[in-house]
C-alpha positions as CSV (number, residue, x, y, z in Angstrom):
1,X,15.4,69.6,-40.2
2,X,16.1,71.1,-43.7
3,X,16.9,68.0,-45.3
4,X,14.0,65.9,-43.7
5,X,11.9,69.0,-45.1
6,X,12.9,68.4,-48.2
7,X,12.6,64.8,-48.5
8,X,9.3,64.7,-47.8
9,X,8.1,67.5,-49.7
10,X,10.2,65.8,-52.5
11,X,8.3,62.1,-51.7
12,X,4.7,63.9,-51.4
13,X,4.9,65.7,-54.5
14,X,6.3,62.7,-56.7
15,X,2.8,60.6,-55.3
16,X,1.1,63.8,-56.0
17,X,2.1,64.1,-59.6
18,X,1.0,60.0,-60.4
19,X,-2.1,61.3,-59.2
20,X,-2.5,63.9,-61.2
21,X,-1.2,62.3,-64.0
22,X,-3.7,59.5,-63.6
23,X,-6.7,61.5,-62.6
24,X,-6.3,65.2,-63.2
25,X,-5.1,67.8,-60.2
26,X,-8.4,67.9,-58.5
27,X,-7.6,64.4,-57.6
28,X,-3.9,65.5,-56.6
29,X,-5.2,68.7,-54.3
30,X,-7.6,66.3,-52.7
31,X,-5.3,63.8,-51.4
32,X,-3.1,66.5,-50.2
33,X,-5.8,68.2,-48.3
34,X,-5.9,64.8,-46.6
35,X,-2.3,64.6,-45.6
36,X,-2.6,68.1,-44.5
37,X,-5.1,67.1,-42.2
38,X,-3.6,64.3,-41.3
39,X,-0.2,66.3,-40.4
40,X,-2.7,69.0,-38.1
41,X,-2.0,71.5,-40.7
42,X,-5.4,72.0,-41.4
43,X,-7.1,73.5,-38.3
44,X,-10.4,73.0,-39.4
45,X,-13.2,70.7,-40.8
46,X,-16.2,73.3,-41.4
47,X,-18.1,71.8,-38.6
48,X,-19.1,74.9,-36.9
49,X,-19.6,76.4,-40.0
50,X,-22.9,77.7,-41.0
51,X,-24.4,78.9,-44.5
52,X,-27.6,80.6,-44.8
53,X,-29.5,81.3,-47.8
54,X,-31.8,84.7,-48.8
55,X,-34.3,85.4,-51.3
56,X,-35.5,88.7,-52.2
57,X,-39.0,88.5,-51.3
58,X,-40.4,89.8,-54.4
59,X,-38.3,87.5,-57.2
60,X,-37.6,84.4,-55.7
61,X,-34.9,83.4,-58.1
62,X,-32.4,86.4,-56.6
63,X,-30.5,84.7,-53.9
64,X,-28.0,85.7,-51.5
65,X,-25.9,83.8,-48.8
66,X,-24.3,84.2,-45.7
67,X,-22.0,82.2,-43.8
68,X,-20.9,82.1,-40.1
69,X,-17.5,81.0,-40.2
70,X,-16.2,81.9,-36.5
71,X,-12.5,80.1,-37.1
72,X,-11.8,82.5,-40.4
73,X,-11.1,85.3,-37.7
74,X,-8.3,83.1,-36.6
75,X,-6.3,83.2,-39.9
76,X,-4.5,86.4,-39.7
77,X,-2.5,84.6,-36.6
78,X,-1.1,82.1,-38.8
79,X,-2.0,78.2,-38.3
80,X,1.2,77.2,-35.6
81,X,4.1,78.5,-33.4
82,X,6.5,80.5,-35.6
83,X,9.7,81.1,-34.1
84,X,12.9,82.6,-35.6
85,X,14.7,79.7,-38.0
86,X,18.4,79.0,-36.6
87,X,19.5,77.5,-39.7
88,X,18.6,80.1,-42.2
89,X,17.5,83.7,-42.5
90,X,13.6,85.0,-42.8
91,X,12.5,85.5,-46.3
92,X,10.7,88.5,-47.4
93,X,9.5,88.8,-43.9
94,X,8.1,86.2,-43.2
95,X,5.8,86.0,-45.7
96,X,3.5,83.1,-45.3
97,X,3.9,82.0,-48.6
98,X,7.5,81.8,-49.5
99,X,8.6,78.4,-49.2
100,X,11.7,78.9,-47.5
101,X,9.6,80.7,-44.7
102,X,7.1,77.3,-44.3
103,X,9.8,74.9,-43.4
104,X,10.5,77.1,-40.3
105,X,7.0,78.5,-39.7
106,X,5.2,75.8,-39.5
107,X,7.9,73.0,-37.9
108,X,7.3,70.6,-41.0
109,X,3.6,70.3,-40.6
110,X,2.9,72.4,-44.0
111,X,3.9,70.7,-47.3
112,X,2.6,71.9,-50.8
113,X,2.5,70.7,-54.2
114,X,4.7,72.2,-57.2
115,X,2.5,72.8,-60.3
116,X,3.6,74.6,-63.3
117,X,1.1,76.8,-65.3
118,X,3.1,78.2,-68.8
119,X,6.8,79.5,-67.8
120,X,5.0,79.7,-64.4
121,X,6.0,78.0,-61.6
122,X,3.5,77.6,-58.6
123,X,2.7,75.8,-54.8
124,X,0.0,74.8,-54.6
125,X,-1.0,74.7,-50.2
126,X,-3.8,74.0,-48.7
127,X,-5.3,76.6,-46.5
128,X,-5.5,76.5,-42.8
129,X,-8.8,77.9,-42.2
130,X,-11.0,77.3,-45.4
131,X,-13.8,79.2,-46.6
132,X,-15.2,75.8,-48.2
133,X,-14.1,72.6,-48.7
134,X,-11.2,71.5,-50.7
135,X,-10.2,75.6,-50.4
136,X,-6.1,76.0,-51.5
137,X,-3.8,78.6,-52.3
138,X,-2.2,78.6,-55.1
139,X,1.2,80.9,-55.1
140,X,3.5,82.0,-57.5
141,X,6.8,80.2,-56.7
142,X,8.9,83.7,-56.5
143,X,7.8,86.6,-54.5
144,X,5.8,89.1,-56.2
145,X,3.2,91.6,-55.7
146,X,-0.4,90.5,-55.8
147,X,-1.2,94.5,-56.7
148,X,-2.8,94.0,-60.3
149,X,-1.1,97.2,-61.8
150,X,0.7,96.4,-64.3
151,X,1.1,98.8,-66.9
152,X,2.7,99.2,-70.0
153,X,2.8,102.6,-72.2
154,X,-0.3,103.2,-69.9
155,X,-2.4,100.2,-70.7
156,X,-3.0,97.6,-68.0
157,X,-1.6,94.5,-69.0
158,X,-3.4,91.6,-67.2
159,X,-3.0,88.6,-69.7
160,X,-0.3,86.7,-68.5
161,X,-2.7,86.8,-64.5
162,X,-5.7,85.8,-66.7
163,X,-3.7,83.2,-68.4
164,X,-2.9,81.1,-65.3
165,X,-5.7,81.9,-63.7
166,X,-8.0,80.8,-66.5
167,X,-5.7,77.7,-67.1
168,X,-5.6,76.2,-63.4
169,X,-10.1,76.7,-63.6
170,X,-9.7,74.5,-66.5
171,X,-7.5,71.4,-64.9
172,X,-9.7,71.5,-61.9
173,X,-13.6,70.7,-62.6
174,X,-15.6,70.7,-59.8
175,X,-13.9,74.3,-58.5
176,X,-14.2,77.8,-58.8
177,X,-10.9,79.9,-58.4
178,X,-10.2,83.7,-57.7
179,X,-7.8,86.5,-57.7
180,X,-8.9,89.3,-55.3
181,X,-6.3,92.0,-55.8
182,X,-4.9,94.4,-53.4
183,X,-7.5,96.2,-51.2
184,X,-10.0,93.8,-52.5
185,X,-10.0,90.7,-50.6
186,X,-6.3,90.0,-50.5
187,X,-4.6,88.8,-46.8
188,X,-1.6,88.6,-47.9
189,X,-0.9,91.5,-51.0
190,X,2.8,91.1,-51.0
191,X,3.1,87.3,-52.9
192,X,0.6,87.0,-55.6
193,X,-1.9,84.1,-55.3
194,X,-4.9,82.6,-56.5
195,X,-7.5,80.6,-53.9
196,X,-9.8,77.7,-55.5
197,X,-12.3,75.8,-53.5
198,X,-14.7,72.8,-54.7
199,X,-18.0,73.5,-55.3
200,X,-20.2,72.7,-52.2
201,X,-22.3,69.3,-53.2
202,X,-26.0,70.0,-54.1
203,X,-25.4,73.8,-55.1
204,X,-24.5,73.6,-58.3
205,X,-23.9,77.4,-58.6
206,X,-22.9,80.6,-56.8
207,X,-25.7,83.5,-56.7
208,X,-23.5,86.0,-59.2
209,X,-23.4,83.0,-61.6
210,X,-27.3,82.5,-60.9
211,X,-27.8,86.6,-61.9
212,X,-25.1,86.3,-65.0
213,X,-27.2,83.6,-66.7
214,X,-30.7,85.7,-66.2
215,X,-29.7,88.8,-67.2
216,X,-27.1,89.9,-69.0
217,X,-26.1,92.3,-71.4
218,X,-23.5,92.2,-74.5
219,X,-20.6,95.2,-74.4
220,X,-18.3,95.0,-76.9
221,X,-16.3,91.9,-76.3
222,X,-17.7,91.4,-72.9
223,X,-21.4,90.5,-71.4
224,X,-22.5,92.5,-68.1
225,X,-24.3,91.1,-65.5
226,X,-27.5,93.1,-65.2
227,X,-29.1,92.6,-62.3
228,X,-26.7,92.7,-59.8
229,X,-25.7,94.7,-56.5
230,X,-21.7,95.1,-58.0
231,X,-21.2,95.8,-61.8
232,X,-19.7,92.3,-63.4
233,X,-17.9,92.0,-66.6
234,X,-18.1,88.2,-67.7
235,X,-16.4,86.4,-71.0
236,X,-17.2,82.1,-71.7
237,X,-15.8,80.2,-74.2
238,X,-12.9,78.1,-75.1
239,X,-10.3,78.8,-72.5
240,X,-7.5,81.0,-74.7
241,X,-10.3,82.5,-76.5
242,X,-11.9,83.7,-73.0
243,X,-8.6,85.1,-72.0
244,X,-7.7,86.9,-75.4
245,X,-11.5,88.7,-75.1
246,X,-10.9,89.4,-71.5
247,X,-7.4,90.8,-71.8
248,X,-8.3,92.9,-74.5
249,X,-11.4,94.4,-73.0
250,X,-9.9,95.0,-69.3
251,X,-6.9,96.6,-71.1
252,X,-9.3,99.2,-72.9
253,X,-11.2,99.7,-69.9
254,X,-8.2,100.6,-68.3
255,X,-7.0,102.8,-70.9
256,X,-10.8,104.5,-70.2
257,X,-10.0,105.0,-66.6
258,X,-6.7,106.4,-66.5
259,X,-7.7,109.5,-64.2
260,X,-8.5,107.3,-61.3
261,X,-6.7,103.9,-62.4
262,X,-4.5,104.2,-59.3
263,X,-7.3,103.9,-57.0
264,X,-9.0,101.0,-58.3
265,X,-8.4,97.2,-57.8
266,X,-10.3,94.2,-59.0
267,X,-11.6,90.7,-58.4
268,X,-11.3,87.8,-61.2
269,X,-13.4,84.8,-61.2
270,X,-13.0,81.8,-62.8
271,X,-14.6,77.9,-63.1
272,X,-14.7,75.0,-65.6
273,X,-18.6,74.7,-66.8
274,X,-20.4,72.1,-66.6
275,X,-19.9,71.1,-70.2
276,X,-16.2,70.8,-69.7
277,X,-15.0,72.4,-72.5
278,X,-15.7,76.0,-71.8
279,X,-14.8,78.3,-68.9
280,X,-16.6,81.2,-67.4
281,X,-14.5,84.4,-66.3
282,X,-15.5,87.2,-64.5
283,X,-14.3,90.7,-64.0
284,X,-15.5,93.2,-61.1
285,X,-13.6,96.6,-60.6
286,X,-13.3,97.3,-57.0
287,X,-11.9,101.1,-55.2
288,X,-8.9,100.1,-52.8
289,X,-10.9,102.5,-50.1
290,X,-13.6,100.3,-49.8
291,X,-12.1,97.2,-49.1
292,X,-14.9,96.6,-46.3
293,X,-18.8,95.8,-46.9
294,X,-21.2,98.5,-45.2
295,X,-21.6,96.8,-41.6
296,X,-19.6,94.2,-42.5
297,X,-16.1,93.5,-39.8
298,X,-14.7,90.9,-42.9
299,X,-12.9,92.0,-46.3
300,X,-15.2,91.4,-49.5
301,X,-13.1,88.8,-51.6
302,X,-13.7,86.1,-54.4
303,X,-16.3,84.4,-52.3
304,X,-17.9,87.6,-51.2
305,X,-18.3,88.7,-54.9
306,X,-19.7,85.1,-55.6
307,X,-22.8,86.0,-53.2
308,X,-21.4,84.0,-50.2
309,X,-20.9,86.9,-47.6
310,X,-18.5,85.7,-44.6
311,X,-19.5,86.4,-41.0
312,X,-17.0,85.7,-38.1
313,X,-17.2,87.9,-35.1
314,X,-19.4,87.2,-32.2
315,X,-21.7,90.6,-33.4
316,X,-22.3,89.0,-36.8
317,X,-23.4,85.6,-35.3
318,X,-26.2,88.0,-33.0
319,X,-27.1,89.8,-35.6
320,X,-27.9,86.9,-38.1
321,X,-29.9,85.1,-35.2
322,X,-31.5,87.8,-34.7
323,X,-32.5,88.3,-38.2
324,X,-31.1,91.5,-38.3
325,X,-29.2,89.9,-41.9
326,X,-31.5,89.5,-44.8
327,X,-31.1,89.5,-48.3
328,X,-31.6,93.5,-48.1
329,X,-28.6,93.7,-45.9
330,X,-26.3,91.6,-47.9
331,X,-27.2,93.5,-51.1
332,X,-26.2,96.9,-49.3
333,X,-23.1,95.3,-48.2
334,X,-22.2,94.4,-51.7
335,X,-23.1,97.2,-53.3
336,X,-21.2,99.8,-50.7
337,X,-17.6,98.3,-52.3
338,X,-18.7,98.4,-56.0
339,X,-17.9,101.3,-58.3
340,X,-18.6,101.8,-61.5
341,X,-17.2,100.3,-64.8
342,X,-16.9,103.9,-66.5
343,X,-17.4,107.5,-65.3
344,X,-18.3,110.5,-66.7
């Protein structure tokens, strides 16, 4: 079983890589989202999913959605029958995204796709139960932490996350990527990952990216997003030039929050604009005790802070039906996990 493993992770990823060498990774992440399917990986094709869009009814161009997504509940339970490996011991335990732990955990059905981003090396796997189409998770090769606290002579040091998370956004027009950070969206906070997905066809933006282009406002080396129900921190540009900015600013900004550092988290946002030569990055500080919307059952991730609240218990599903969820609702829910960029 080992060696079959291997050989056909080893035979995927070479067919991969002439992909991407011939088209770009988007190209490469799409055919292996079709042989994921195709091995009944994937559990799911979005075709019970449904996404709902809400205006404010005064200003029209503020939008929010929701989506019913009844099989994300399901992803906590992993996507097949686990059972202890006789031929090798459980990494890490049983972490979800090790590799050692997929060849056991998922009976040879799970195969990923090797990509490396600077000194970084990275798998690229296609998620189970997806948020959107083409969504993957892309995980750092060892296992480390996703916490974001990484501090040096008490400055937070987030380049080197911004670096790759800036540079896979680039490589992959089309997507939008994220980091949600412990307490803030992450499932799995001991192996740090990003999660892209493509953009869905005819919405050519998110509502958050709607709000940043309306209204925003210049801060040093940073722009804030104005009117919006979380505070947003956003930098565009030139890809190193967005993460040199960024670094810089979230590194004074955690330099200005010291007191209460070890109670906040974040979110990071990234996608390839339209032009193709410039990325967008954004930046939204998050307190790990309110990991949870106001009455919302789901975590409030990358998607979440996007504008795209998920719904996936029964409750949810009556309550949107019953048009109990407007745009007032979803604005609350947002706004109950923000805090602020700087306090008194």
């Amino acid at each position: 079983m080992p060696q079959d493993f291997e050989r056909r992770w080893s035979e995927l990823n070479a067919r991969l890589l002439q992909i991407e060498q011939s088209a770009g990774l988007a190209a490469a992440l799409a055919e292996l989202q079709s042989h994921q399917r195709q091995s009944g990986f994937i559990k799911d094709r979005l075709d019970d999913v449904e996404r709902h869009s809400f205006h404010h009814p005064d200003d029209p161009s503020k939008i929010l959605r929701a989506q019913y997504n009844p099989k994300r509940a399901l992803r906590f339970g992993g996507s097949g029958a686990r059972r202890t490996p006789s031929d090798g011991p459980v990494r890490n335990d049983g972490c979800y995204l090790c590799r050692d732990n997929i060849q056991w955990q998922q009976q040879g059905a799970q195969l990923g796709y090797d990509i490396r981003v600077g000194d970084n090396a990275y798998v690229a796997l296609m998620n189970p139960f997806p948020l959107l189409p083409g969504h993957v998770v892309i995980a750092l090769r060892d296992h480390r932490s996703q916490d974001w606290l990484y501090q040096d002579g008490g400055g937070l040091e987030v380049s080197a996350l911004l670096h790759d998370l800036v540079a896979l956004a680039n490589r992959m027009p089309g997507y939008v990527g994220f980091y949600n950070g412990v307490d803030a969206g992450a499932s799995i906070p001991g192996h740090l990952h990003f999660q892209f997905f493509r953009r869905p066809e005819g919405e050519p933006d998110f509502p958050l990216e709607r709000a940043a282009r309306h209204d925003r406002a210049v801060n040093g080396h940073a722009e804030l997003a104005g009117d919006y129900p979380l505070p947003v921190a956003l930098w565009k540009g030139e890809p190193e030039d967005v993460v040199a900015r960024a670094s810089a600013w979230v590194s004074s900004w955690g330099d200005d929050n010291k007191a209460r550092l070890n109670g906040l988290t974040a979110n990071f946002i990234a996608a390839r604009e339209a032009d193709g030569e410039n990325v967008t990055l954004y930046f939204v500080p998050r307190d790990r005790a309110r990991p949870r919307g106001k009455g919302l059952s789901g975590l409030i991730g990358g998607l979440e802070v996007l504008g795209e609240i998920v719904l996936s218990c029964p409750e949810e599903k009556g309550r949107l039906d019953a048009g109990l969820i407007d745009y007032f609702a979803l604005e609350d829910a947002l706004a109950s996990v923000g805090t602020p960029f700087f306090v008194e």
